[in-house]
C-alpha positions as CSV (number, residue, x, y, z in Angstrom):
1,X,35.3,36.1,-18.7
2,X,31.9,37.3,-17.5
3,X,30.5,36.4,-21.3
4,X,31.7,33.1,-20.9
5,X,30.5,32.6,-17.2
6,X,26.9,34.0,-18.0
7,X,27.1,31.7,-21.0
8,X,28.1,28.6,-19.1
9,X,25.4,29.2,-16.6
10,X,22.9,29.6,-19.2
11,X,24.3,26.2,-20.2
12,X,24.2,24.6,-17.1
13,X,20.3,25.9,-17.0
14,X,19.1,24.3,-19.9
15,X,21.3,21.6,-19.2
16,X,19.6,20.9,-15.9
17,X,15.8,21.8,-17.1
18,X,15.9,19.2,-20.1
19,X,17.7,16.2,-17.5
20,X,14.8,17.4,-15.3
21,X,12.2,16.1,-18.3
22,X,13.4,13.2,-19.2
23,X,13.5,12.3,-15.4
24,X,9.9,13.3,-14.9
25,X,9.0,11.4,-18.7
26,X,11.2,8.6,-17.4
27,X,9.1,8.1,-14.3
28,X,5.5,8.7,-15.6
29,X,6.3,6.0,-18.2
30,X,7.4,3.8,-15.7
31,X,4.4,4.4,-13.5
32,X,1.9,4.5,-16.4
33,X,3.3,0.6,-17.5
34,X,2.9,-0.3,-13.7
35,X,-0.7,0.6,-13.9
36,X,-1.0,-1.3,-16.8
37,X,0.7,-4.4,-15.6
38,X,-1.1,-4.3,-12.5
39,X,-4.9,-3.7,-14.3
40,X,-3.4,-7.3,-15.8
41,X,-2.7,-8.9,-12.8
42,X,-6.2,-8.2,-11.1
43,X,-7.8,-9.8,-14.3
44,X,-5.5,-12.5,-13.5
45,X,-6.9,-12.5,-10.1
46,X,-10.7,-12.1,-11.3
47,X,-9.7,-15.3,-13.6
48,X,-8.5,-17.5,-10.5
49,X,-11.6,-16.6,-8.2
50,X,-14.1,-17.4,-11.3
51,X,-12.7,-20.5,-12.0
52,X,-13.4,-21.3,-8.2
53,X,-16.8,-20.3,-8.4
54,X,-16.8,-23.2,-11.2
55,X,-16.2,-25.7,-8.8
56,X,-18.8,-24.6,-6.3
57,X,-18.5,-26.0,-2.5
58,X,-17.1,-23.8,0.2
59,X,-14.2,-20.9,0.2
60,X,-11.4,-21.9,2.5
61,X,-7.7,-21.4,2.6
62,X,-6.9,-24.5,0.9
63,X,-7.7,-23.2,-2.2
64,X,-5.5,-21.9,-4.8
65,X,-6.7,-18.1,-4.7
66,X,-5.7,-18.3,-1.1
67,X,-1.8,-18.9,-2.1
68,X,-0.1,-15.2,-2.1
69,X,2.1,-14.6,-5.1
70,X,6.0,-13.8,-3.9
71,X,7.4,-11.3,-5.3
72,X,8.6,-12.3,-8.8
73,X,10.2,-11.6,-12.0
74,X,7.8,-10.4,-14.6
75,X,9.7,-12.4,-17.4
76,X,9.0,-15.7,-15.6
77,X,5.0,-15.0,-16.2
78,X,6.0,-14.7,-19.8
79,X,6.7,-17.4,-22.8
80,X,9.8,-17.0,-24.4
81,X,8.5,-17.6,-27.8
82,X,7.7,-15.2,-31.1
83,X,5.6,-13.0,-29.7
84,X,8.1,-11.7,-27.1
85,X,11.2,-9.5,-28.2
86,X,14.6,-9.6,-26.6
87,X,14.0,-6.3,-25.2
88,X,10.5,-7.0,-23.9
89,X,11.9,-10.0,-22.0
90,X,14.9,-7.5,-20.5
91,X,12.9,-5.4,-19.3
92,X,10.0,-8.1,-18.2
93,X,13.1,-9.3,-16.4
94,X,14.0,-5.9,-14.4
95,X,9.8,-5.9,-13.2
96,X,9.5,-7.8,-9.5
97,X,5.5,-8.8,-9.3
98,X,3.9,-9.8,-5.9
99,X,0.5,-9.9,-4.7
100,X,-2.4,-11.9,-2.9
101,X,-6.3,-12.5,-2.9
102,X,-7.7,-11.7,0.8
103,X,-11.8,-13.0,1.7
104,X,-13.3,-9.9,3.3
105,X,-15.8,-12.4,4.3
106,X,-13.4,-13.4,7.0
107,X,-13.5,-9.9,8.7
108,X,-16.6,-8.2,10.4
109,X,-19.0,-6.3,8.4
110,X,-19.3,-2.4,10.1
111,X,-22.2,-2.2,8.1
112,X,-23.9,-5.4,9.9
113,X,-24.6,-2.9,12.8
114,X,-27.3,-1.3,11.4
115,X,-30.3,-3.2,9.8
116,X,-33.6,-1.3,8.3
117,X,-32.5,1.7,10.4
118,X,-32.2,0.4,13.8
119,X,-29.1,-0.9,15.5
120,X,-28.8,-4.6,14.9
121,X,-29.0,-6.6,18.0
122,X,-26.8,-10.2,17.2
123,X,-24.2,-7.8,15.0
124,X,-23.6,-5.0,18.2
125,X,-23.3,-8.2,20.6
126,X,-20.8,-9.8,18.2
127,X,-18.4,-6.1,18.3
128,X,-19.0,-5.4,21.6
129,X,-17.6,-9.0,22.3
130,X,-14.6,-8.0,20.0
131,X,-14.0,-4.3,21.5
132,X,-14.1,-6.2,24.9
133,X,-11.2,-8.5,23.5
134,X,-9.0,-6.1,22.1
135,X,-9.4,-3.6,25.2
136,X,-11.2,-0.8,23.4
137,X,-14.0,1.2,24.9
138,X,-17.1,0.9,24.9
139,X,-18.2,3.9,23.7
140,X,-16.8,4.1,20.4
141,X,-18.7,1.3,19.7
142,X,-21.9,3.1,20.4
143,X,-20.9,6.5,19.1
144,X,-19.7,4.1,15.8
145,X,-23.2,2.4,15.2
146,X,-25.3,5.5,16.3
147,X,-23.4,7.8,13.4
148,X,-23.8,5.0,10.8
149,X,-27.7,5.0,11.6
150,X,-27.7,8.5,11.3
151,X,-25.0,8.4,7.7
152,X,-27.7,5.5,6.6
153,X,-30.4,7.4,7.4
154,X,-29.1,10.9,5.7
155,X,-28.1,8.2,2.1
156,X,-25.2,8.8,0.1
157,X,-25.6,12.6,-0.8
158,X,-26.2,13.2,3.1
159,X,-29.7,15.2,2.5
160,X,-31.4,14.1,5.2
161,X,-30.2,16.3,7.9
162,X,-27.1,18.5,8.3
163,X,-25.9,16.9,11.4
164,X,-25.7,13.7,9.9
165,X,-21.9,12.3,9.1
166,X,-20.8,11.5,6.3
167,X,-20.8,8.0,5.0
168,X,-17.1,6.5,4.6
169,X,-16.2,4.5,1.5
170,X,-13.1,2.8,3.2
171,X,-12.2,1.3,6.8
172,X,-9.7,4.3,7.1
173,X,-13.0,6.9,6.9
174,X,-14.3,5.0,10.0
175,X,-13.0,8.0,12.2
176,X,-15.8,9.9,10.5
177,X,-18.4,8.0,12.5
178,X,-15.9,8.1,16.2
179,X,-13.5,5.5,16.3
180,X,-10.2,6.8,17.4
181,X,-6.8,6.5,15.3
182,X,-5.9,3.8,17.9
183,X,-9.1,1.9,17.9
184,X,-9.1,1.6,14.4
185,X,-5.4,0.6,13.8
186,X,-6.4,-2.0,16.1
187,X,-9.6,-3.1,14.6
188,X,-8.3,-2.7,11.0
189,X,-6.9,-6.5,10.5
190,X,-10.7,-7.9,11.5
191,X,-13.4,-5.8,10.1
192,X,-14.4,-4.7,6.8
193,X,-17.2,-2.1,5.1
194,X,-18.8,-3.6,2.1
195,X,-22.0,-2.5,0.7
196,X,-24.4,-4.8,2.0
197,X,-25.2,-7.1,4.7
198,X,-22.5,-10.0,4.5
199,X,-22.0,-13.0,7.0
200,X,-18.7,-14.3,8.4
201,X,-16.9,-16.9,6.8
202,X,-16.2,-19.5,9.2
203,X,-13.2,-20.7,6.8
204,X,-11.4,-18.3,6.7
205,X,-12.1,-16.0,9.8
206,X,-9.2,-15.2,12.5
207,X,-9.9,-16.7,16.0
208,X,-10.3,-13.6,17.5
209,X,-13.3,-12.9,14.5
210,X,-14.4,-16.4,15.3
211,X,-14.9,-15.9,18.7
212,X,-17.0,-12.4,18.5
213,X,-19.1,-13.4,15.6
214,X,-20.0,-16.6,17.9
215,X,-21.4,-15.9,21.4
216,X,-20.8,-18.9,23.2
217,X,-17.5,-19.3,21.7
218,X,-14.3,-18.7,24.1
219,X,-10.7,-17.7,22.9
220,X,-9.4,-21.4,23.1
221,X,-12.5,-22.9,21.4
222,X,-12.0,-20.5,18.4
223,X,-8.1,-20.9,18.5
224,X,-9.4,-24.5,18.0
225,X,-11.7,-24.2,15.0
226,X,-8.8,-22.3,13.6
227,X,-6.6,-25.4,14.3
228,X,-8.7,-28.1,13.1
229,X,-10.1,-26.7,9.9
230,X,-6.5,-26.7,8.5
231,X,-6.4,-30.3,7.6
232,X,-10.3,-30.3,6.7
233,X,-12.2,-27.2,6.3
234,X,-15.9,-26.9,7.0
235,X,-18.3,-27.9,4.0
236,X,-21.7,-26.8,6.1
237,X,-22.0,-24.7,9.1
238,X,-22.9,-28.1,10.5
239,X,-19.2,-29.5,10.1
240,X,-18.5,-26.5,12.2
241,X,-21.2,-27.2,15.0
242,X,-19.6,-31.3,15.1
243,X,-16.4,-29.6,16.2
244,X,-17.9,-27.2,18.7
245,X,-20.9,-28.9,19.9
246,X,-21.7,-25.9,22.4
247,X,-21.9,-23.3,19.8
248,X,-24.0,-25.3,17.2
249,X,-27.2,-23.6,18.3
250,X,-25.5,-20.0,17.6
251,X,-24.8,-20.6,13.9
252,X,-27.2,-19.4,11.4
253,X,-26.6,-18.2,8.0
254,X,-27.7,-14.8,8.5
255,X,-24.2,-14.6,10.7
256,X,-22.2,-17.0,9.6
257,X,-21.6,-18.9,6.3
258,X,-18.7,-21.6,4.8
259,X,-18.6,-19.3,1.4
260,X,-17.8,-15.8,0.3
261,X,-18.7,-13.3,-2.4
262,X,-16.3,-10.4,-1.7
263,X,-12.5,-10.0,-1.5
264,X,-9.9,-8.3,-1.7
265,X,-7.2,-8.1,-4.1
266,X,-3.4,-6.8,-3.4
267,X,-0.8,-6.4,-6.0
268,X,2.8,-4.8,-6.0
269,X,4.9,-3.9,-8.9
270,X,8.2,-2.9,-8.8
271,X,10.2,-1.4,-12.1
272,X,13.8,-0.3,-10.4
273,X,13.1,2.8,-8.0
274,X,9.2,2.9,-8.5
275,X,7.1,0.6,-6.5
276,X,3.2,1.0,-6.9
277,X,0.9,-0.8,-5.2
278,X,-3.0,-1.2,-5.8
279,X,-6.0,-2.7,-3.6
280,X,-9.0,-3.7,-5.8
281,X,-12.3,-4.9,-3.8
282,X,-14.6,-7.3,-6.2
283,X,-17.8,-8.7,-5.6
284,X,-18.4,-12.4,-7.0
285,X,-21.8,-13.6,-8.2
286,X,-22.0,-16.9,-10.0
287,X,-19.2,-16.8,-12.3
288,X,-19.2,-12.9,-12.9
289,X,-16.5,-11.1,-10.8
290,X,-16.9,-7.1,-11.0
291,X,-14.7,-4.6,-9.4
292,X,-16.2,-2.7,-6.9
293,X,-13.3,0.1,-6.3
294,X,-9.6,0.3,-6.8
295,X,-6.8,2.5,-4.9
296,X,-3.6,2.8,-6.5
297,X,-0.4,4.7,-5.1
298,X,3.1,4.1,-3.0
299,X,3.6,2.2,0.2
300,X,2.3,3.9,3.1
301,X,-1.1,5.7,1.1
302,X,-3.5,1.9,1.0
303,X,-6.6,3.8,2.3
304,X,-6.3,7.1,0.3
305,X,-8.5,7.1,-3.1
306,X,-5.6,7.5,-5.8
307,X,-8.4,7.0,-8.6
């Protein structure tokens, strides 16, 4: 009897070790063809935004980049002809695809605070007009452009001084340079950190964006803006300056703009239990749209660098 217990749990061992392979095979196949699936859905997305760029005019959320994609069966992207097996389209068919295309040009620029190593003037008025709105202290605010002067000043390898912080790569690094966990989860939905010096999109900027980026601007005003640009968006800042007449001495295209070069793209795949998700910022000059950087991982992990 002991033979045949010692035997059975011997058994049972290997047993359990080889189910415990295939499992782990199982899932790093699954998450490998995610990956691949969603590296073709952001060339999908590069695709739309170039064939905007062919167009010309301004970026607004009429346009069909601005249309999020509901989640969706991955068969129904795919032609049921010749080229596509039975069990391609079954599984195609078990694959739920979602995603959207956000302007980043609609959000503040952190990196507007600082311009040829001084604090920028127009771009600390326009954030301390938006800390003031969303009830976050002053402070950070200073303590947030002083450190990025300093991170600026030090450049990317931080060899400048030792004392300098770090320079962040993401809105979630932010911290680095003294905004609080709070402040930031309430800043994150309206700013943004993209390499250079970018100005707000008036198209497709939130009214609460609307109203810091422009001084004279009150809440109601921008909530109007917002309102009327639904039915006809602004070709020129000057379409924007007909509708608020008070603030058309503010706008200048060093701060504000009707077009936009970055944004950001979203997918989500999900293939039965495994759901991956991937953010992918591009830059878009003329007709060539490059990736800039792209985090991949699970719900919950958007601002740590999977790649």
């Amino acid at each position: 009897m002991l033979t045949v217990a010692l035997v059975a749990s011997m058994a049972a061992a290997a047993l359990w070790q080889q189910w415990r392979s295939v499992e782990v095979e199982a899932a790093e196949r699954s998450r490998t063809q995610s990956l691949w699936v969603l590296t073709g859905a952001l060339d999908w997305a590069r695709l739309i935004l170039r064939e905007d760029a062919r167009s010309g005019g301004a970026d607004h959320l009429g346009e069909p980049w601005a249309v999020p994609l509901e989640e969706a069966r991955l068969s129904t992207f795919l032609a049921a002809d010749k080229n596509n097996s039975a069990d391609t389209m079954d599984t195609a068919s078990q694959v739920f695809l979602s995603g959207a295309i956000s302007d980043l040009q609609g959000r503040m620029n952190v990196f507007n605070l600082v311009e040829n190593g001084k604090a920028s003037e127009p771009s600390v008025r326009a954030f301390a007009k938006l800390f003031v709105q969303l009830g976050l202290p002053r402070a950070e605010l200073t303590a947030l452009t002083e450190n990025l002067r300093l991170a600026l000043d030090a450049g990317p390898d931080n060899t400048a001084t030792r004392s300098a912080p770090l320079m962040p790569q993401r809105v979630g690094q932010l911290e680095w340079l003294g905004l609080s966990k709070r402040s930031l989860a309430i800043l994150r939905p309206f700013i943004t950190l993209l390499p250079v010096r970018t100005p707000v999109n008036l198209n497709t900027a939130s009214a609460p964006v609307l109203n810091a980026c422009i001084p004279v601007l009150d809440m109601a005003q921008a909530e109007r803006l917002v309102s009327n640009r639904q039915s006809t968006h602004f070709r020129t800042l000057g379409d924007a300056g007909k509708l608020a007449p008070e603030a058309a001495g503010d706008l200048n295209e060093n701060q504000h703009s009707v077009s936009s070069r970055f944004f950001e793209v979203h997918g989500r795949l999900r293939l039965e239990h495994t759901i991956v998700e991937e953010r992918s910022v591009v830059q878009r000059e003329g007709l060539v749209v490059k990736v800039l950087w792209r985090d991949r991982g699970t719900p919950g992990q958007a601002d740590a660098p999977l790649q």
